[in-house]
C-alpha positions in Angstrom: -0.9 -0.4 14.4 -0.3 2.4 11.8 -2.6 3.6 8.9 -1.4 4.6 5.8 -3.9 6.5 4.0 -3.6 6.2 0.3 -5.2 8.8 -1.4 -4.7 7.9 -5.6 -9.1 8.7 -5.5 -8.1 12.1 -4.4 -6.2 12.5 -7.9 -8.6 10.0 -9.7 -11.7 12.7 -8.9 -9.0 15.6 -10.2 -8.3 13.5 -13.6 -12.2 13.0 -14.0 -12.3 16.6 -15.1 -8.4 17.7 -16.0 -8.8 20.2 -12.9 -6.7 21.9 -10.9 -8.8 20.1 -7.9 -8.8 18.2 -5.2 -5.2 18.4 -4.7 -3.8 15.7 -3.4 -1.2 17.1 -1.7 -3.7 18.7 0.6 -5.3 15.2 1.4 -2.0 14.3 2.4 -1.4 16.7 4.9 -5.4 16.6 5.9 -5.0 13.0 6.4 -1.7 13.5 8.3 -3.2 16.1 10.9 -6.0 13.1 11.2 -3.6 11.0 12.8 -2.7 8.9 9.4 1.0 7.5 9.8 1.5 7.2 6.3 0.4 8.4 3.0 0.7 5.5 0.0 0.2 6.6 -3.6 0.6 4.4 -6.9 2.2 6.0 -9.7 1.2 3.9 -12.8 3.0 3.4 -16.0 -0.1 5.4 -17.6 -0.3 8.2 -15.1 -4.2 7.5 -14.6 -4.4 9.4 -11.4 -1.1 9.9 -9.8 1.9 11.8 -11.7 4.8 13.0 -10.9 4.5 15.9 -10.1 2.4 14.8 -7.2 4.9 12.6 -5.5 7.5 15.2 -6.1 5.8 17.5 -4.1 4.1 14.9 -1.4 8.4 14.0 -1.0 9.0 17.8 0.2 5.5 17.8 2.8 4.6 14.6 3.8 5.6 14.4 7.6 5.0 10.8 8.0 5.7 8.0 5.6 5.7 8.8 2.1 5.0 5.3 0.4 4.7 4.9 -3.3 3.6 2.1 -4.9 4.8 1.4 -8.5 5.7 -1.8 -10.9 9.5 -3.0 -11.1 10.4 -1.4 -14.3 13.5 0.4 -14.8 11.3 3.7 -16.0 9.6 3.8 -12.0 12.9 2.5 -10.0 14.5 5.7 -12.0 11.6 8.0 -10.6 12.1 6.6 -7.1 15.6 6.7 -7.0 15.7 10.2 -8.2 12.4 11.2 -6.1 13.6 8.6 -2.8 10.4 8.4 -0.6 10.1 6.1 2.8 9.4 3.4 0.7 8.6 1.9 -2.1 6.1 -0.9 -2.6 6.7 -3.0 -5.7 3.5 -4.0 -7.0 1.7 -6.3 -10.3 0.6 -3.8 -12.8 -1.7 -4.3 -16.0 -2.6 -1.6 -18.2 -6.6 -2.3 -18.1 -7.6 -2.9 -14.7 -9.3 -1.2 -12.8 -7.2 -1.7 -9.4 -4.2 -3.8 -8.4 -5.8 -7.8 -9.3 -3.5 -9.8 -7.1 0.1 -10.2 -5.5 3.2 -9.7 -7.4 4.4 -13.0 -8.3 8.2 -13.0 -7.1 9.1 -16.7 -7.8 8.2 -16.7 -11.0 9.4 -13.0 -11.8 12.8 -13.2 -9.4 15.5 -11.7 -11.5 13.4 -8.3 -12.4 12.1 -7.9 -8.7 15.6 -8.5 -6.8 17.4 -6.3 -10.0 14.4 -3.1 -8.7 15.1 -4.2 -5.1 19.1 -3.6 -5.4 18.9 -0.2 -7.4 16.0 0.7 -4.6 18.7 0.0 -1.8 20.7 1.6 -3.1 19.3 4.7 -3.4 18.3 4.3 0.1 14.5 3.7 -0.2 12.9 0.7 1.6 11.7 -1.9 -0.1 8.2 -3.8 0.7 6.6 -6.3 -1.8 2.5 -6.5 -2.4 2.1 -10.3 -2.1 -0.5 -13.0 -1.8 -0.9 -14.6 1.6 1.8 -17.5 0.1 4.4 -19.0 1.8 6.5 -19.4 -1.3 6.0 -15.5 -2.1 7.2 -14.6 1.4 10.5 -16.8 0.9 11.0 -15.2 -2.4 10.3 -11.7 -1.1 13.2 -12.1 1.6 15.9 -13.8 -1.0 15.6 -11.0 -3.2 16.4 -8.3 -0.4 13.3 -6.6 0.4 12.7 -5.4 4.0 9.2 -5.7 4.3 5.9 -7.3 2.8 2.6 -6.4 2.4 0.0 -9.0 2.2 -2.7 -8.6 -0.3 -6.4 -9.0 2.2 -8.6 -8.3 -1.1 -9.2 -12.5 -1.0 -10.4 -11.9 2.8 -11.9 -9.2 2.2 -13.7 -10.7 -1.3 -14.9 -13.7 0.3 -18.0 -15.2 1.6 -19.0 -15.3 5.1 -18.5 -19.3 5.1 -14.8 -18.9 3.3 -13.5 -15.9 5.0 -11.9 -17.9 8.4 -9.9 -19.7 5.7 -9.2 -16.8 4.0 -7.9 -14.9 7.1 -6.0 -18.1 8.3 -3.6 -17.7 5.2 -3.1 -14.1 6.0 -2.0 -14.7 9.6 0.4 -17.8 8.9 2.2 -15.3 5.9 2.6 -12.7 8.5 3.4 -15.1 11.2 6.3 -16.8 8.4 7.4 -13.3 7.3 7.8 -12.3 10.6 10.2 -15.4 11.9 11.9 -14.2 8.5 12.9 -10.9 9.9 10.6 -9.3 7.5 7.8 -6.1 8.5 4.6 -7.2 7.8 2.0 -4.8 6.1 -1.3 -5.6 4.8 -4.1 -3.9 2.7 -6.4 -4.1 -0.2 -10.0 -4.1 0.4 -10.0 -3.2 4.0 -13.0 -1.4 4.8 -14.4 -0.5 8.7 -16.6 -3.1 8.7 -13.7 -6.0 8.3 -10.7 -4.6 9.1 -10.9 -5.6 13.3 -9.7 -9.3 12.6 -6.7 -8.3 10.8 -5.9 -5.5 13.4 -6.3 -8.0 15.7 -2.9 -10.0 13.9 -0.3 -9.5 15.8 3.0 -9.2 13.5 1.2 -6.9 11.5 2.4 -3.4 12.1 0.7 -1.0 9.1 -2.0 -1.3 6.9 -2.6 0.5 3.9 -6.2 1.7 2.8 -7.8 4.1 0.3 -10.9 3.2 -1.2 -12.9 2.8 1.7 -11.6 5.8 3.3 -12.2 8.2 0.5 -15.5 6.8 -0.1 -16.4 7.6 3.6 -14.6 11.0 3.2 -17.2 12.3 0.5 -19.9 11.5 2.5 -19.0 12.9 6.3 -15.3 14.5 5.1 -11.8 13.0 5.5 -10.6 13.9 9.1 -13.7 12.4 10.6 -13.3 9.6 8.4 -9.2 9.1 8.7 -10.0 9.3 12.6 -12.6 6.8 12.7 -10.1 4.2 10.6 -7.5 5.3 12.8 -9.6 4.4 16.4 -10.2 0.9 14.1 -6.8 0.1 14.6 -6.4 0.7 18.0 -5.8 -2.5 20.2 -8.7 -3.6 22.1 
C-alpha cells in the first residue's frame, strides 16, 4: 500500500510566524527519501498554509506523486490546470474550519464537480474525490468522470471503541463498491499509527493519505524516522 505524506503543518508552523521556515518543499523531498510514495498538499481558497508558490515549486521536485487537494471552483481548477500535478483531489471546503469536516457531497453538488472533473481531464491531471464511506457518493463520483476516490476514515477513526466495527464496515463495502466500479480506492483523514492496521488490512485500498499524525510524530523523534515507521505500518502482514 502506498503513503502519501501530506505535509500542509509543515507550511502551517511557517505561517505561524510569516518565516521563511520550515520549507515545505524540503519535507517533501525528506519525506520522499523516507520511502513516502506521495506527497498531498491542500491549497485553500484563503491560502492558510499552502500557496502557490509551494505547489509550483513541489510540481518541478517532487519525484513521487504530487497530489493537491483543493475545492471545485473555477479559481483552483485554473491553478491545477496551469500547475498540472499527479492528481488532484476535489475536496468540501469552508472558510472557518479548522480541517476538512466531511466528504464532498457529489449528488447533491453534481453539475460543479463533473464541470472541475472535465477541465481537470483535460488538462491531463487525475481526478480523485474525498468522500464519505456512501454508496450513493461512490456512484456519483464515477458518473461524473473521476478516476479514483478517497474515502473519508475520520468517522472510524472518531469513533468509540463499541461503534468503530460499524464504522470500518462502511469503509470496506465503499472500497469494495468503488472497486467493482473500476474506480482506485484511497483513504485518509485521521489515520494515526495506532489505527491505521485495519484499514491497511482492506484489500482494494491502494494509498492512504496522512499528515497530522505524521507531523506530530515528526516534532517529537524527526520526520524520516517517523515517515518510515508509517511506511512499515502499511506493509502487508
Amino acid at each position: 500500500m502506498r503513503l502519501g505524506v501530506n505535509i500542509d503543518h509543515i507550511a502551517t508552523i511557517r505561517e505561524a510566524r510569516k518565516a521563511r521556515e520550515p520549507e515545505p518543499v524540503a519535507a517533501a523531498l525528506m519525506a520522499e527519501l523516507a520511502g513516502a510514495q506521495g506527497i498531498t498538499v491542500h491549497l485553500r481558497g484563503d491560502r492558510r498554509h499552502i500557496k502557490e508558490r509551494d505547489v509550483e515549486l513541489l510540481r518541478q521536485v517532487v519525484a513521487t506523486k504530487l497530489n493537491i487537494e483543493m475545492a471545485a471552483t473555477s479559481e483552483m481548477t485554473a491553478i491545477a490546470s496551469r500547475i498540472r500535478p499527479d492528481q488532484v483531489t476535489l475536496v468540501p471546503e469552508q472558510p472557518h474550519e479548522l480541517t476538512t469536516q466531511g466528504g464532498l457531497d457529489v449528488v447533491a453538488n453534481r453539475k460543479a464537480v463533473a464541470g472541475a472533473v472535465k477541465k481537470l481531464r483535460a488538462a491531463g491531471v487525475l481526478v480523485s474525490i474525498f468522500i464519505d464511506p456512501d454508496l450513493a457518493q461512490v456512484a456519483a463520483s464515477r458518473g461524473v468522470g473521476a478516476g479514483a476516490i478517497e474515502i473519508n476514515t475520520g468517522g472510524y477513526s472518531d469513533a468509540s471503541a463499541a461503534d468503530r466495527p460499524a464504522r470500518l464496515d462502511a469503509v470496506r463495502r465503499a472500497a469494495a463498491e468503488a472497486a467493482s466500479q473500476g474506480l482506485e480506492v484511497l483513504a485518509g483523514h485521521g489515520l494515526t499509527y495506532v489505527n491505521v492496521r485495519p484499514i491497511v488490512a482492506t484489500p482494494e485500498i491502494v494509498e492512504l493519505n496522512i499528515g497530522h499524525s505524521i507531523i506530530a510524530r515528526a516534532a517529537l523523534v524527526g520526520l524520516e524516522r517517523a515517515v518510515r515507521e508509517m511506511v512499515a505500518l502499511l506493509e502487508p502482514r
